[in-house]
PDB file of N, CA, C and O in Angstrom:
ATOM      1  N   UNK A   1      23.961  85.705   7.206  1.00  0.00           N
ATOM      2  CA  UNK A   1      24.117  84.517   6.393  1.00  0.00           C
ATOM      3  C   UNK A   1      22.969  83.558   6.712  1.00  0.00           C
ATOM      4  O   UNK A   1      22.608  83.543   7.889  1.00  0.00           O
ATOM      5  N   UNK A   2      22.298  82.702   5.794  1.00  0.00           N
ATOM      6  CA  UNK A   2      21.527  82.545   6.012  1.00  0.00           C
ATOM      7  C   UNK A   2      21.674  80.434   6.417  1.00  0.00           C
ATOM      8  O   UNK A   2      22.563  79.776   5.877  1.00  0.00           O
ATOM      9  N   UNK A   3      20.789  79.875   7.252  1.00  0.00           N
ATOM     10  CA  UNK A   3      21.202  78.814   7.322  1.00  0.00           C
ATOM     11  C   UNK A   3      21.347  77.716   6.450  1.00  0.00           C
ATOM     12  O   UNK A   3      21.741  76.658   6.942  1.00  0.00           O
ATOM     13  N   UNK A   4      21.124  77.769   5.356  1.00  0.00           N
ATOM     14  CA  UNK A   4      21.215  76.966   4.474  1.00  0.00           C
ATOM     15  C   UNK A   4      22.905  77.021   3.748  1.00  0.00           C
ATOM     16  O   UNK A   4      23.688  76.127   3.426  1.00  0.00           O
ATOM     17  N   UNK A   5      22.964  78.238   3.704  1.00  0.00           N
ATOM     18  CA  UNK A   5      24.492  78.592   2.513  1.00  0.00           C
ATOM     19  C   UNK A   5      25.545  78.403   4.093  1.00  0.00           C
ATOM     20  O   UNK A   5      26.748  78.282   3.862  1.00  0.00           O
ATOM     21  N   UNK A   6      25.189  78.384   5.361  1.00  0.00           N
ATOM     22  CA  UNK A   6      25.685  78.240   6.243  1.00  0.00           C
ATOM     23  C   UNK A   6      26.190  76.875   6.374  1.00  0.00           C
ATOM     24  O   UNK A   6      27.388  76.611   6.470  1.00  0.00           O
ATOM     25  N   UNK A   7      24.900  75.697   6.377  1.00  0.00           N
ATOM     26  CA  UNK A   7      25.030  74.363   5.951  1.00  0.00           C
ATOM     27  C   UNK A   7      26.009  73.953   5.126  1.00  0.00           C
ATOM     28  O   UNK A   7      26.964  73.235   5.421  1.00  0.00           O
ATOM     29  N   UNK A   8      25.731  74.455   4.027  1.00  0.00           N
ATOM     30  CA  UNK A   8      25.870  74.341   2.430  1.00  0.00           C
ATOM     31  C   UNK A   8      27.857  74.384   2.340  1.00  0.00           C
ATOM     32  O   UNK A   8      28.657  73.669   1.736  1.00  0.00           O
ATOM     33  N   UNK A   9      28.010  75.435   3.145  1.00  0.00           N
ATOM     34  CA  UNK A   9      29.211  75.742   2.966  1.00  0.00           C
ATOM     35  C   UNK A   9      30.148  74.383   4.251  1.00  0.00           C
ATOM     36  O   UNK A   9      31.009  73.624   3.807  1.00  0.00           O
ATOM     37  N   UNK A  10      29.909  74.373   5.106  1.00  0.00           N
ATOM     38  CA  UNK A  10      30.228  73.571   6.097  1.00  0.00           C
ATOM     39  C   UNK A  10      30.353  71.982   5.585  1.00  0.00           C
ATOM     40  O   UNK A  10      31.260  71.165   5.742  1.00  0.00           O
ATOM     41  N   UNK A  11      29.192  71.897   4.976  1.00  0.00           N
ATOM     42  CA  UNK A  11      29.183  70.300   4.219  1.00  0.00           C
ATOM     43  C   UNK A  11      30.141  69.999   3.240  1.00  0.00           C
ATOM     44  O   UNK A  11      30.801  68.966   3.121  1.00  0.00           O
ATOM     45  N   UNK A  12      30.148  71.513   2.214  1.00  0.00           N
ATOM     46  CA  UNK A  12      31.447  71.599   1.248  1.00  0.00           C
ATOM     47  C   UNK A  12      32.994  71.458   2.013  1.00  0.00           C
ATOM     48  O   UNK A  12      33.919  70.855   1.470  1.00  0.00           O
ATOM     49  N   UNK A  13      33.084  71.956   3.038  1.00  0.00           N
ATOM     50  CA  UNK A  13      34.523  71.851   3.348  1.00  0.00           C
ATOM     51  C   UNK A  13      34.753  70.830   4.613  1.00  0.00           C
ATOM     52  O   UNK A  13      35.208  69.766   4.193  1.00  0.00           O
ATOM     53  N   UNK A  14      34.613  70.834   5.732  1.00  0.00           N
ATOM     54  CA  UNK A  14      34.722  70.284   6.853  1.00  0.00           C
ATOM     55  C   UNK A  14      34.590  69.650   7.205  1.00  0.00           C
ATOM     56  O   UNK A  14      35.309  69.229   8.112  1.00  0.00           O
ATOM     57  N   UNK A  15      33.304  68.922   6.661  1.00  0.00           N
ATOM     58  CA  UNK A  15      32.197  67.726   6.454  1.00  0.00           C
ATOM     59  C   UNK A  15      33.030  66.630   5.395  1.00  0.00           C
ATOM     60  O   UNK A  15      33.313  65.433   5.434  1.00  0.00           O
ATOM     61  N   UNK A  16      33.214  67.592   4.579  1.00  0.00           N
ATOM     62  CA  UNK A  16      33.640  66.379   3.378  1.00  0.00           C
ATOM     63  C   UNK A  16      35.458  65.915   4.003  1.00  0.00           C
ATOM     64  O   UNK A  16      35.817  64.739   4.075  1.00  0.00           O
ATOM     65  N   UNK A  17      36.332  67.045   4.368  1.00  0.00           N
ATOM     66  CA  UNK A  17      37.420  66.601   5.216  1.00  0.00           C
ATOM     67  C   UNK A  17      37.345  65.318   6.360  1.00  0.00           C
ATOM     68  O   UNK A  17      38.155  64.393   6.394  1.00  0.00           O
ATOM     69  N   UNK A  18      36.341  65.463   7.157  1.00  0.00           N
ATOM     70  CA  UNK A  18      36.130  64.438   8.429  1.00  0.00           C
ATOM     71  C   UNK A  18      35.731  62.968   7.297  1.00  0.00           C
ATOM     72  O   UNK A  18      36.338  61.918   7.509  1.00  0.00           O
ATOM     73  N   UNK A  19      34.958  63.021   6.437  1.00  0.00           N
ATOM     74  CA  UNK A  19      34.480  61.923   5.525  1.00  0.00           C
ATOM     75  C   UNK A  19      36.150  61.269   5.185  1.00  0.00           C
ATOM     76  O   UNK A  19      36.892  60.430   5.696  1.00  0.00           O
ATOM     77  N   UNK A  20      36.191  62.165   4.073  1.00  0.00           N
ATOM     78  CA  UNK A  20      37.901  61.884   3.903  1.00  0.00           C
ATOM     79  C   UNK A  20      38.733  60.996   4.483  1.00  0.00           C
ATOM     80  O   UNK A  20      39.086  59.921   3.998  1.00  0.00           O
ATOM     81  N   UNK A  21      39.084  61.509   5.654  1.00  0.00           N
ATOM     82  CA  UNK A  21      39.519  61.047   7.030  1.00  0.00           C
ATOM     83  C   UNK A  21      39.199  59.449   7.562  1.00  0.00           C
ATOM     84  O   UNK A  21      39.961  58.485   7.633  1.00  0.00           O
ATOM     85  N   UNK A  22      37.741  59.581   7.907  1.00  0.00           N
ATOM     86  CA  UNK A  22      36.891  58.615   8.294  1.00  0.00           C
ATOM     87  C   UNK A  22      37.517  57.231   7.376  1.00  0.00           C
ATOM     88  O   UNK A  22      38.064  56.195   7.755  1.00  0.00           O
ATOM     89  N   UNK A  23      37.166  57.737   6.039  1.00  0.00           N
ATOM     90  CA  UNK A  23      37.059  56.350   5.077  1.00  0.00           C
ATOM     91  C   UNK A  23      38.654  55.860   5.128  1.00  0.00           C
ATOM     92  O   UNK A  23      39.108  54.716   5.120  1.00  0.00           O
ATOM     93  N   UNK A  24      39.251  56.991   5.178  1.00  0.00           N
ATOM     94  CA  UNK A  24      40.965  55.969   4.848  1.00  0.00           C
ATOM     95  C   UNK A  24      41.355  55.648   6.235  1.00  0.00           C
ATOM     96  O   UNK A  24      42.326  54.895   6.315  1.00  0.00           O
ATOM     97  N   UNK A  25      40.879  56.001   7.241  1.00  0.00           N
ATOM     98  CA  UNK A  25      41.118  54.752   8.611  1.00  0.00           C
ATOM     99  C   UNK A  25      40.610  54.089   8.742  1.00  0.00           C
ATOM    100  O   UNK A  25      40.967  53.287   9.605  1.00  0.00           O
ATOM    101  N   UNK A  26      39.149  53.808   7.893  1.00  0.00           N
ATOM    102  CA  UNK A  26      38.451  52.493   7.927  1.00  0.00           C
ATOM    103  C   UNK A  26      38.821  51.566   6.126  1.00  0.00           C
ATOM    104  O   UNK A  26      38.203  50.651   5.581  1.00  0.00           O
ATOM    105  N   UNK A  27      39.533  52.008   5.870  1.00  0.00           N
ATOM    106  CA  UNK A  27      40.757  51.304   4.776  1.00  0.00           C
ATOM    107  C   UNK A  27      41.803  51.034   5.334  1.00  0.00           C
ATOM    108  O   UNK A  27      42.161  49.856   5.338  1.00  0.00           O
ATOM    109  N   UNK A  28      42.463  51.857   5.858  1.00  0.00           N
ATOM    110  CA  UNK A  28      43.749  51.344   6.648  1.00  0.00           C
ATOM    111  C   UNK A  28      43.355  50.423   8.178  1.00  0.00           C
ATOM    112  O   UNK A  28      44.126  49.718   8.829  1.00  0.00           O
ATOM    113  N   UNK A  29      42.779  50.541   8.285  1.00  0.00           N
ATOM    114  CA  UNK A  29      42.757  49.891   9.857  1.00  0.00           C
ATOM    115  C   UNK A  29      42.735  48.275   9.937  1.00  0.00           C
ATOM    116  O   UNK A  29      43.436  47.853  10.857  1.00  0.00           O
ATOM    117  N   UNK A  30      42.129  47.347   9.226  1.00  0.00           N
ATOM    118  CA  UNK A  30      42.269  46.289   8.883  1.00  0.00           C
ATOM    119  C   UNK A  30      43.406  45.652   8.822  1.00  0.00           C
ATOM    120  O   UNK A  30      43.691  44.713   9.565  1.00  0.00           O
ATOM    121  N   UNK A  31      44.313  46.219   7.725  1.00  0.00           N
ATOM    122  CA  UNK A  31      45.565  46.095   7.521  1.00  0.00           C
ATOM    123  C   UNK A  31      46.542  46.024   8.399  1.00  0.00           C
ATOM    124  O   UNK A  31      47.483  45.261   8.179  1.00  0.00           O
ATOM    125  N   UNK A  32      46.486  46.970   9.795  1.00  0.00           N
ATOM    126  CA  UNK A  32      47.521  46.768  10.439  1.00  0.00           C
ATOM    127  C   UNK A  32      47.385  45.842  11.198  1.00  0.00           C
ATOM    128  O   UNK A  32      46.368  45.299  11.629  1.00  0.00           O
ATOM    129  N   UNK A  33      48.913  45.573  11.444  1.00  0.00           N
ATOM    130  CA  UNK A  33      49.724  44.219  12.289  1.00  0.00           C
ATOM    131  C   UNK A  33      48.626  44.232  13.880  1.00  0.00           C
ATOM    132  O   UNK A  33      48.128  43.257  14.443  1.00  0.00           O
ATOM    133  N   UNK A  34      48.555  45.334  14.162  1.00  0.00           N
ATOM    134  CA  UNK A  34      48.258  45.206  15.894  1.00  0.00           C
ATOM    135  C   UNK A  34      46.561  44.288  15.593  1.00  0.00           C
ATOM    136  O   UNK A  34      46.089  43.505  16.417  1.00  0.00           O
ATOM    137  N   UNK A  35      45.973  44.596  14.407  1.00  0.00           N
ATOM    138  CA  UNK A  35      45.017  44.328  14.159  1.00  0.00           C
ATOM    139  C   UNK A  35      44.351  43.200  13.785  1.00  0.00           C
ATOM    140  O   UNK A  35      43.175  42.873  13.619  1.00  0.00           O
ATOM    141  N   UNK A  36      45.431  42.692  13.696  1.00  0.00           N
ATOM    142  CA  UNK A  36      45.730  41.059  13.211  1.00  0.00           C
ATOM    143  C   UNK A  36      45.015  39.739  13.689  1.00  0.00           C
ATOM    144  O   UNK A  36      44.579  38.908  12.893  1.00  0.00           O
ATOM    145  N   UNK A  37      44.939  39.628  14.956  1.00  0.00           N
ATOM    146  CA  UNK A  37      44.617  38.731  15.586  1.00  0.00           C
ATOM    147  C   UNK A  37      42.827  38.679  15.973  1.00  0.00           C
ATOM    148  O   UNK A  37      42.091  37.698  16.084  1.00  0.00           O
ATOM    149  N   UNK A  38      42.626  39.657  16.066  1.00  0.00           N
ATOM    150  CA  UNK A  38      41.153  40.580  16.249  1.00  0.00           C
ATOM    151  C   UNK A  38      40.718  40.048  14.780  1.00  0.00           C
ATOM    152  O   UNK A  38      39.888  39.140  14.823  1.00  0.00           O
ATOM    153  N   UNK A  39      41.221  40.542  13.212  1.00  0.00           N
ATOM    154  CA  UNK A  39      40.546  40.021  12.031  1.00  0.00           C
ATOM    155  C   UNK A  39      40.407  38.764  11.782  1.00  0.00           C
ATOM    156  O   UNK A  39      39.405  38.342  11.206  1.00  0.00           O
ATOM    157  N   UNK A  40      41.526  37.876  12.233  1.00  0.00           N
ATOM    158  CA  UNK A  40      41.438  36.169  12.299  1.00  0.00           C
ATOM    159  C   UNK A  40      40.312  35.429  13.133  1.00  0.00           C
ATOM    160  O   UNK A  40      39.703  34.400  12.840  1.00  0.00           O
ATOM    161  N   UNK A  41      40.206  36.218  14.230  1.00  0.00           N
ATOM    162  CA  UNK A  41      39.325  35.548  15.143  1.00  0.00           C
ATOM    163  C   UNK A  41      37.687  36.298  14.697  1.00  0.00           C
ATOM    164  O   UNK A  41      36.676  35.826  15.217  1.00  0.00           O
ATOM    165  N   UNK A  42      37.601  37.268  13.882  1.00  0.00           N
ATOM    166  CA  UNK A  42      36.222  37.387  13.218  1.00  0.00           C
ATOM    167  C   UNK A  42      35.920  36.625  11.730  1.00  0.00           C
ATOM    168  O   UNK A  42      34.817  36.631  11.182  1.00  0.00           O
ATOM    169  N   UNK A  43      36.659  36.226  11.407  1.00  0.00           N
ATOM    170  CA  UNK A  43      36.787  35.612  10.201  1.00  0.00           C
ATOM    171  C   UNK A  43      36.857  33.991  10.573  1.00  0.00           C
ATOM    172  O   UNK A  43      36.882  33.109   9.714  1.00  0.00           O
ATOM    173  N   UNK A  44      36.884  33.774  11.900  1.00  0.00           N
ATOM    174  CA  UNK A  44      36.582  32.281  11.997  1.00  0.00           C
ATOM    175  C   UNK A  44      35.369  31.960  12.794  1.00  0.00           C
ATOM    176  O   UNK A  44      35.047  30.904  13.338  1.00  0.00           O
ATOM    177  N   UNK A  45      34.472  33.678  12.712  1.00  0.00           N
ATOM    178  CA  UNK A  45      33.411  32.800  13.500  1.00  0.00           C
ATOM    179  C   UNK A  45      32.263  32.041  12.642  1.00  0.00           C
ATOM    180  O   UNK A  45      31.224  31.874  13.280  1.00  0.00           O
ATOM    181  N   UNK A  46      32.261  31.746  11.844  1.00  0.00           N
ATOM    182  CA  UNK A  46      31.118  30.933  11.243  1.00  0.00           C
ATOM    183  C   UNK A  46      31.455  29.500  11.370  1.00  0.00           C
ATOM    184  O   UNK A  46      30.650  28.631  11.034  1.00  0.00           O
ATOM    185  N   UNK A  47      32.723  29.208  11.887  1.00  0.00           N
ATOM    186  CA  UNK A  47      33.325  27.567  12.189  1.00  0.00           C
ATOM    187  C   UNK A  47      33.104  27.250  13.128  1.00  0.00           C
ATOM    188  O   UNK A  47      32.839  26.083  13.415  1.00  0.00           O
ATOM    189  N   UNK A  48      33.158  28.536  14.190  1.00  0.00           N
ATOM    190  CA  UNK A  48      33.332  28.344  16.336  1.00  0.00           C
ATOM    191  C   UNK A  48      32.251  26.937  16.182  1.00  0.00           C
ATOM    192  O   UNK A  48      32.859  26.127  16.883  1.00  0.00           O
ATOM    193  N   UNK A  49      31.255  26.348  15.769  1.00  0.00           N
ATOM    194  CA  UNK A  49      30.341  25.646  16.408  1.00  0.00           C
ATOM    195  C   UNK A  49      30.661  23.949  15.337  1.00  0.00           C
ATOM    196  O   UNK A  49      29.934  22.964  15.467  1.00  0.00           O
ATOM    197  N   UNK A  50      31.807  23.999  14.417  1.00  0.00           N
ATOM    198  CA  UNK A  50      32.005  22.826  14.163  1.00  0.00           C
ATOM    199  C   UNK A  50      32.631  21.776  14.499  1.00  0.00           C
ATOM    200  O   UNK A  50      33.859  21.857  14.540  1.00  0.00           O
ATOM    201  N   UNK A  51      32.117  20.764  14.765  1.00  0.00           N
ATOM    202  CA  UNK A  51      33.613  19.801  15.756  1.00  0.00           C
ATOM    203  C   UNK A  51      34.250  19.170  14.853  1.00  0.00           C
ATOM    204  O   UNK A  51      35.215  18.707  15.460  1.00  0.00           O
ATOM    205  N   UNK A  52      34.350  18.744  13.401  1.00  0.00           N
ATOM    206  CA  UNK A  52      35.575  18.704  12.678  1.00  0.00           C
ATOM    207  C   UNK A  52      34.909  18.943  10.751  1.00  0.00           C
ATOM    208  O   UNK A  52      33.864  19.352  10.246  1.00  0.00           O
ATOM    209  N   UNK A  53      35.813  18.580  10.400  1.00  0.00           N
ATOM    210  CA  UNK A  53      35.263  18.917   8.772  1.00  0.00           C
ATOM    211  C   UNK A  53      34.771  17.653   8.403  1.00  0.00           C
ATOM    212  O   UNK A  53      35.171  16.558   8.798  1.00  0.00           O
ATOM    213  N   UNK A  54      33.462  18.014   7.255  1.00  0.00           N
ATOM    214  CA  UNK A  54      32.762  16.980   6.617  1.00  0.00           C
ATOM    215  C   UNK A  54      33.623  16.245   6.012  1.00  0.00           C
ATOM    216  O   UNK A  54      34.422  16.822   5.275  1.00  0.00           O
ATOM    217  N   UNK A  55      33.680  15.155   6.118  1.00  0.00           N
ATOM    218  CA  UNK A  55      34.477  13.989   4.849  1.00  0.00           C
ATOM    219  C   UNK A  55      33.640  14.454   3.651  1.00  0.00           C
ATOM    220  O   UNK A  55      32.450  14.758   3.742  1.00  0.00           O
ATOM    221  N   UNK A  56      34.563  14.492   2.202  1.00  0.00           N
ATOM    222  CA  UNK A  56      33.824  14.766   1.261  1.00  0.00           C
ATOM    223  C   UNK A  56      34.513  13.582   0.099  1.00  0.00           C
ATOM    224  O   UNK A  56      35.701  13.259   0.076  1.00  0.00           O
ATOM    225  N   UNK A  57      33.285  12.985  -0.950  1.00  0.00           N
ATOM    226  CA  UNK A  57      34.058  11.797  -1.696  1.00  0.00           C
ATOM    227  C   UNK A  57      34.132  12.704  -3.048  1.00  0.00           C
ATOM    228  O   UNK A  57      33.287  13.025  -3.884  1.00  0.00           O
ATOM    229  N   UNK A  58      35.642  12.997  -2.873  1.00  0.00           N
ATOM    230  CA  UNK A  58      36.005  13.165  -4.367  1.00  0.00           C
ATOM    231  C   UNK A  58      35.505  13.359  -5.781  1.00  0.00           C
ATOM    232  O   UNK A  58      35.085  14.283  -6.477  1.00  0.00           O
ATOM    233  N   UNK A  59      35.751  12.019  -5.888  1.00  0.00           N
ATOM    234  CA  UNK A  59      35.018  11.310  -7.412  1.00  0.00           C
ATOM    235  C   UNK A  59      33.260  11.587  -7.736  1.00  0.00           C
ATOM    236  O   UNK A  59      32.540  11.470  -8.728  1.00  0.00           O
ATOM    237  N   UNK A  60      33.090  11.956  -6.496  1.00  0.00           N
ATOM    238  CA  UNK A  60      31.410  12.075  -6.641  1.00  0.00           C
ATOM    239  C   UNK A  60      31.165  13.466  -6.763  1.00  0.00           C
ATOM    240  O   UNK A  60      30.079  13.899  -7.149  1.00  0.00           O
ATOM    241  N   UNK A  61      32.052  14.130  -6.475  1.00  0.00           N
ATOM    242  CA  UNK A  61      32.180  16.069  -6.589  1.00  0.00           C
ATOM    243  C   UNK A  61      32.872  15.882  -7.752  1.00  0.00           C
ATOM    244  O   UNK A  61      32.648  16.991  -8.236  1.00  0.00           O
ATOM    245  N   UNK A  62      33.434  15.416  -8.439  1.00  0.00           N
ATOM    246  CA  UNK A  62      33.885  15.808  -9.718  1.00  0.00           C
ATOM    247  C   UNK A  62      32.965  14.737 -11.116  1.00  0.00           C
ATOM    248  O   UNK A  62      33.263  14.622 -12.305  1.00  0.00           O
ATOM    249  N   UNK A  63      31.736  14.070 -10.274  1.00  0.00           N
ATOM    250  CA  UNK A  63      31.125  13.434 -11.652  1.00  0.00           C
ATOM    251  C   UNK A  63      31.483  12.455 -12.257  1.00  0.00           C
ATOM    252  O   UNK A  63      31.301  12.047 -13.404  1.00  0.00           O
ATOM    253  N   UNK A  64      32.270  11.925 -10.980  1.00  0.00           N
ATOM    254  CA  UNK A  64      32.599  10.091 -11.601  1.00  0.00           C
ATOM    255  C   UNK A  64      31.480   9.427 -11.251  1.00  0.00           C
ATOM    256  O   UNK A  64      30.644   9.943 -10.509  1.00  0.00           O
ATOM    257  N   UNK A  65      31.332   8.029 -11.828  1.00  0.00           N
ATOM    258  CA  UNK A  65      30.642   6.842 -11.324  1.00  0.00           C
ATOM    259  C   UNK A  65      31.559   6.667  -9.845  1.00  0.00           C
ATOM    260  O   UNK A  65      32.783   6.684  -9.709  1.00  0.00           O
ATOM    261  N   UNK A  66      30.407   6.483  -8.739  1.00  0.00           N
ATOM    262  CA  UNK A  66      31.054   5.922  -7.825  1.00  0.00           C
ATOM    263  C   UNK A  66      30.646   4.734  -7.276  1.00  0.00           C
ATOM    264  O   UNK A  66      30.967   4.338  -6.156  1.00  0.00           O
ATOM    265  N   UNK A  67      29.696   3.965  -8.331  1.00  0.00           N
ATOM    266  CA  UNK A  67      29.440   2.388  -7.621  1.00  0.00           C
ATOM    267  C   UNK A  67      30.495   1.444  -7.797  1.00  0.00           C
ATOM    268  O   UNK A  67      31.299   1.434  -8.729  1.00  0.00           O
ATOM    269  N   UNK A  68      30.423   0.467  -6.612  1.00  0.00           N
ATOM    270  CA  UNK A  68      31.653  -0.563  -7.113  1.00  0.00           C
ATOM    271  C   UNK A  68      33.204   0.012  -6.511  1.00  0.00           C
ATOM    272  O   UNK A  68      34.262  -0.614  -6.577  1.00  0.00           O
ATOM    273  N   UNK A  69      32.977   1.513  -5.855  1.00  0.00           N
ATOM    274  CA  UNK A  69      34.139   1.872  -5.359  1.00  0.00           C
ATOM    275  C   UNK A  69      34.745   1.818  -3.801  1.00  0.00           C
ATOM    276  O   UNK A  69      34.882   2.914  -3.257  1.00  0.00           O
ATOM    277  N   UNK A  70      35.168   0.458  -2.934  1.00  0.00           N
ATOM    278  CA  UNK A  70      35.319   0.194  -1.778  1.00  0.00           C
ATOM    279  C   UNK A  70      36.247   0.986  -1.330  1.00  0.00           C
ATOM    280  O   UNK A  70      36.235   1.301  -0.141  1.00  0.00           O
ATOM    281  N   UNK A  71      37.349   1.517  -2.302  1.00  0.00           N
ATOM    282  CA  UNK A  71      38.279   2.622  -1.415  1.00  0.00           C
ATOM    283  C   UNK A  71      38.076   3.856  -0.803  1.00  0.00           C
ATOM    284  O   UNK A  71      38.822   4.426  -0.007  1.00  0.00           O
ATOM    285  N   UNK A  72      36.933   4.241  -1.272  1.00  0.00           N
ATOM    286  CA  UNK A  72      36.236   5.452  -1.195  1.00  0.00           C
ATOM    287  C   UNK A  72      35.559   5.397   0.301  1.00  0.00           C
ATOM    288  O   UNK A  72      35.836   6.195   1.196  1.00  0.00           O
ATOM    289  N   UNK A  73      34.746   4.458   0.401  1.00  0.00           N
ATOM    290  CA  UNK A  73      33.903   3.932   1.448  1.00  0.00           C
ATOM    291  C   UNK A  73      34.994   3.100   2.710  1.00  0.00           C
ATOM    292  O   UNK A  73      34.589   2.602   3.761  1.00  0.00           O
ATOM    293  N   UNK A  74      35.854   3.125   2.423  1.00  0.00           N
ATOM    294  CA  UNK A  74      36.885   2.589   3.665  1.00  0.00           C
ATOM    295  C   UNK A  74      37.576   4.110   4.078  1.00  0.00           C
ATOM    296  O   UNK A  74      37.868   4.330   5.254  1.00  0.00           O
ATOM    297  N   UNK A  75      37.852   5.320   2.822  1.00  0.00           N
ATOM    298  CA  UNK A  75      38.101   6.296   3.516  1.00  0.00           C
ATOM    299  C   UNK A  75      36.934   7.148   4.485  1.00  0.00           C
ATOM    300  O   UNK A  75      37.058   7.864   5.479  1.00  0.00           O
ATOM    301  N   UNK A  76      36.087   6.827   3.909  1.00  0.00           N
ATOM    302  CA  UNK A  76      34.735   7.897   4.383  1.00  0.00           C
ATOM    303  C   UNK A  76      34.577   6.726   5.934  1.00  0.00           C
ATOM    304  O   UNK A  76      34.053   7.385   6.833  1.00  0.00           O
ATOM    305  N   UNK A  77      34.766   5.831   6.224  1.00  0.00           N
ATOM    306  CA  UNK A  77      34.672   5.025   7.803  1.00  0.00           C
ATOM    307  C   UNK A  77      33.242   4.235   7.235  1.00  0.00           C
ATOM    308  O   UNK A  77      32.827   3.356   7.991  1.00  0.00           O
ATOM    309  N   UNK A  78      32.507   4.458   6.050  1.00  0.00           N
ATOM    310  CA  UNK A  78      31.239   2.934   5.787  1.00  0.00           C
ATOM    311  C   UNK A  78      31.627   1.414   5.290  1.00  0.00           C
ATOM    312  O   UNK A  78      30.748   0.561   5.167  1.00  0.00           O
TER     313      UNK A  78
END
């Protein structure tokens, strides 16, 4: 037999089984409970280095006029 149809055949069956395999425990694995705490704590590392959240003014993210507005500026601490 020659090494190629040797390959050839190995990749067709055994190869593609371990693939198989591979992909639905790296589909399932996320999901489980034990796994839980491990996905939360990678999913919050882009925050680890903030010490609290930006104040953001409202009315100015949605395209109001905001001159003339002191309530705004007593929430934001100016």
């Amino acid at each position: 037999m020659e090494t190629y149809t040797l390959l050839r055949a190995f990749a067709d069956s055994w190869f593609l089984v371990a693939m198989m395999i591979f992909y639905l425990g790296a589909c399932i694995l996320p999901f489980l409970s034990s796994r839980r705490k491990a996905m939360a704590d990678a999913a919050s590392i882009p925050f680890r280095n903030e010490a609290a959240p930006q104040a953001t003014d409202h009315n100015f993210a949605q395209g109001k006029n905001t001159e003339n507005c002191d309530h705004d500026t007593q929430k934001l601490g100016g």
